[in-house]
C-alpha positions in Angstrom: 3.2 -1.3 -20.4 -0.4 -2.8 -20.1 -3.2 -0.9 -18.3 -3.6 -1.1 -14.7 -6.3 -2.3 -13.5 -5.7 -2.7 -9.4 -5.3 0.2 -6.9 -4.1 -1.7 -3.8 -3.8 1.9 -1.9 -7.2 4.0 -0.8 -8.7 5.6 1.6 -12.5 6.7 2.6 -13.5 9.5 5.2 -13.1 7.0 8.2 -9.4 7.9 7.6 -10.3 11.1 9.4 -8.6 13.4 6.0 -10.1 11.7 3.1 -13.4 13.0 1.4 -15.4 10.2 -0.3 -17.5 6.8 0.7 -16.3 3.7 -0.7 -18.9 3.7 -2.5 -18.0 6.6 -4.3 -14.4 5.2 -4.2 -15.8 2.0 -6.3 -18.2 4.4 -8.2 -15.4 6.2 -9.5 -13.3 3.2 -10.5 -15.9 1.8 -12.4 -16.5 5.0 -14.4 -12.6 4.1 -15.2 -12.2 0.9 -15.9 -10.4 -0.2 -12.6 -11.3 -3.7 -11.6 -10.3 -4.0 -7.8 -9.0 -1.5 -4.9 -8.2 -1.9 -1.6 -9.7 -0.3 0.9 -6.8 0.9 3.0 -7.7 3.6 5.8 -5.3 4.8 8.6 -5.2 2.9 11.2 -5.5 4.3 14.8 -2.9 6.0 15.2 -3.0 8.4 12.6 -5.0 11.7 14.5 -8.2 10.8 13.1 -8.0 7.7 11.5 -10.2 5.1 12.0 -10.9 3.7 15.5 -9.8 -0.6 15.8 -13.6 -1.4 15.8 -13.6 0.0 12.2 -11.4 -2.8 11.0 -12.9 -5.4 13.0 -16.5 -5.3 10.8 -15.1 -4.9 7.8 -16.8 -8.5 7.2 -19.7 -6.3 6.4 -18.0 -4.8 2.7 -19.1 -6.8 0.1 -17.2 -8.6 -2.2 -17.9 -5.9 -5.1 -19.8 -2.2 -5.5 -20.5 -1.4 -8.8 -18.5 -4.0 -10.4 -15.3 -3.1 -8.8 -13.6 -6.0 -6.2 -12.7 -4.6 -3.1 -9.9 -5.4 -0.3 -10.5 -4.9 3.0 -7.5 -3.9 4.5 -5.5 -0.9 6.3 -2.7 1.4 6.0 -0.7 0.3 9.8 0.7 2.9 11.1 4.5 1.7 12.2 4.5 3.0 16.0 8.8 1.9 16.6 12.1 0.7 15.5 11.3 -2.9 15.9 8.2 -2.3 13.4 5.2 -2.7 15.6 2.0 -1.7 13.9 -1.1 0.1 15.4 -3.7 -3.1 14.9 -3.4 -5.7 17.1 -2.2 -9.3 15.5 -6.2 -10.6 15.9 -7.8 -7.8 14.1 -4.8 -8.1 11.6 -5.1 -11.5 10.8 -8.8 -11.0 9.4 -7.2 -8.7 6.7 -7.4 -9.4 3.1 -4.4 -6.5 2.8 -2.2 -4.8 4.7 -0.1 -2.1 3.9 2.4 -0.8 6.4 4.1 2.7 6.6 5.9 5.6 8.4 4.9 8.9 9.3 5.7 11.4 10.9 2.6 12.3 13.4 2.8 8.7 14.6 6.7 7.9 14.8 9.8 10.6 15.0 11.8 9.7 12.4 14.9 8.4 13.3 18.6 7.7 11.8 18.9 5.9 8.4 19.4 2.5 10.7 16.5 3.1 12.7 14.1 4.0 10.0 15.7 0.8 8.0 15.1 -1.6 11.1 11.3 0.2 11.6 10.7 -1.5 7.9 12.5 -4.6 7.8 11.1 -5.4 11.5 7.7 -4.5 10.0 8.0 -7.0 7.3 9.5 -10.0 9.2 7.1 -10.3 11.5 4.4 -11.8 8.7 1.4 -10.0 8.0 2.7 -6.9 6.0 2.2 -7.3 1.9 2.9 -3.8 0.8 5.3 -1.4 2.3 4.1 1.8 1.2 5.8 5.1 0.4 9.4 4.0 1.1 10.7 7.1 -0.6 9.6 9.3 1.5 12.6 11.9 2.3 11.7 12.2 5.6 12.9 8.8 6.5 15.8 7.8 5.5 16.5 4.0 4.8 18.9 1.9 3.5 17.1 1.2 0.1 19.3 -2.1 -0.7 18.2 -3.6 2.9 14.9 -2.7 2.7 14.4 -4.1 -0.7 16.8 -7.2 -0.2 14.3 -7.8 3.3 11.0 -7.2 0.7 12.2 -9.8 -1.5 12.9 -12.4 1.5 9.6 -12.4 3.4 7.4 -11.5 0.1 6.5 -8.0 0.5 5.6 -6.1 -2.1 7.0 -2.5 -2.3 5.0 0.7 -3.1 5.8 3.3 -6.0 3.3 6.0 -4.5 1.8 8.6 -6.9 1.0 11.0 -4.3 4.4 11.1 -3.3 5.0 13.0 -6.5 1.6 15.3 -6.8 2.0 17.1 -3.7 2.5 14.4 -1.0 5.9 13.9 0.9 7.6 16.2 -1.2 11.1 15.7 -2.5 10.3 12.1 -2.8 11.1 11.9 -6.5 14.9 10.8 -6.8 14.4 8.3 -3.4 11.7 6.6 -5.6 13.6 6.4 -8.9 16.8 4.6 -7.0 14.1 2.2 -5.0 12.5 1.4 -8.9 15.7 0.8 -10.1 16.6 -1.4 -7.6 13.7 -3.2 -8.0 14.0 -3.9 -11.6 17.7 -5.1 -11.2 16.8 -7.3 -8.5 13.4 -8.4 -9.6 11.2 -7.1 -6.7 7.4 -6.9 -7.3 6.1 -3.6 -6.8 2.3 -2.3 -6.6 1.6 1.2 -7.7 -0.7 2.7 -5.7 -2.7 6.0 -6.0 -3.1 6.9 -2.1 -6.2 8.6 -3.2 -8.2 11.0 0.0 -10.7 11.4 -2.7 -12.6 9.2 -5.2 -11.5 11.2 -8.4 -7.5 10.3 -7.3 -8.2 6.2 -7.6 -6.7 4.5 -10.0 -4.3 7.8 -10.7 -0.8 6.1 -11.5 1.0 9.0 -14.6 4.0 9.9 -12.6 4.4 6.5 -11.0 3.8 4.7 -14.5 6.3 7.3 -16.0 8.8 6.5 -13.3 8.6 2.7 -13.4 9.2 2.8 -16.9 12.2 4.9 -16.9 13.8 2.2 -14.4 12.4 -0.6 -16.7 10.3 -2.6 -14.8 9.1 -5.4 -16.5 5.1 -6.2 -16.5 5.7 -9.2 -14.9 6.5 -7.7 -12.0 4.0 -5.0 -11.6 1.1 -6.3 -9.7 -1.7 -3.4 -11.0 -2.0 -5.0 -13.9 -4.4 -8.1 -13.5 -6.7 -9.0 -10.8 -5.5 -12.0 -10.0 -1.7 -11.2 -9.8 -2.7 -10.0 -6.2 -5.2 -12.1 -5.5 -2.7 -14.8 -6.5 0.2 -13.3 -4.2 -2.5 -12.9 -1.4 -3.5 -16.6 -1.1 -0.4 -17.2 -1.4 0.2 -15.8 2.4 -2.6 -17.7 3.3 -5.4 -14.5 2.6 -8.6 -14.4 1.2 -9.5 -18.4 2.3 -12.6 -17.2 3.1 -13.5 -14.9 -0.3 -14.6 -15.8 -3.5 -12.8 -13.1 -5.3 
């Protein structure tokens, strides 16, 4: 398995329970060898996380900090079944990357079908790339329908490292059945770190460990190059005004 290179999951203090800049984010990726993160932070309905107006000057990032690309995205919050997020379409629409999610302190969790419809009506609606931490036991999904739906409307689907370092724990055999799935059906999946601190970016061991085990082929990983995601981005229309 090559290097990666890509942490399309992080967040800075403006998440409200994360502890460094994005500067020091970047800082910290340069020092190891990462070449682009996104900048994810909670969106507004997470207690704490950052207010709509964050995401609506994000213009202001620049393209790069200490040689490291950066996305300007946000972790959505899913707020119901039908998958609504927590930005409204216009702010999300400016995006470079958005990652939607479920948890608990924004959404009950509900029945296996609810918390399967949550994801699947998150992702139909357009502006999702990356569903993140779908193996988190506290929601239970249909892992086929979820999966089948990320490989329909192009969503990529999260292997989440903090899910297995003290996040969301219990995550573990949820996770290896999604990666297995994924290899066998040939779903593109990100890794990402969901660091709350510079010194967790670009942390992938137990994720890399775990895709491996299910056999995921590089082709499919998107950490691995730069422009595999900035490929799959314009793709969905993204970035038209970046020169990343």
């Amino acid at each position: 398995m090559r290097k990666m290179v890509v942490d399309t999951h992080t967040h800075t203090v403006a998440s409200g329970h994360a502890y460094s800049t994005l500067i020091e984010n970047c800082l910290e990726a340069s020092k190891k060898g990462m070449k682009l993160i996104a900048m994810t932070d909670h969106g507004p309905a997470m207690p704490g996380g950052a207010h709509e107006f964050h995401f609506g000057n994000l213009k202001v990032i620049p393209e790069s900090i200490h040689g490291v690309e950066v996305l300007r995205g946000v972790e959505a919050n899913i707020i119901d079944f039908d998958g609504n997020l927590d930005l409204p379409d216009e702010r999300i629409i400016k995006l470079d990357i958005v990652i939607a999610s479920l948890h608990d302190v924004c959404i009950k969790p509900g029945s296996k079908r609810d918390n399967t419809k949550a994801l699947i009506g998150a992702m139909r609606k357009g502006f999702v790339d990356i569903i993140a931490h779908p193996g988190n036991p506290s929601f239970e999904i249909d892992a086929e329908e979820v999966l089948k739906a990320a490989k329909e409307y192009n969503v990529l689907v999260e292997i989440n490292n903090s899910s297995f370092t003290g996040s969301r724990a219990g995550s573990y055999e949820n996770c290896r059945r999604i990666a297995e799935i994924c290899a066998k059906e040939n779903v593109f999946i990100t890794i990402g770190s969901d660091a709350h601190i510079c010194y967790s970016i670009g942390e992938f061991q137990k994720a890399e460990e775990l895709i491996k085990e299910a056999g995921i082929m590089d082709e499919y990983i998107i950490n691995t190059d730069p422009d595999k995601i900035k490929n799959y981005l314009r793709s969905k229309g993204k970035l038209k005004t970046r020169n990343l």
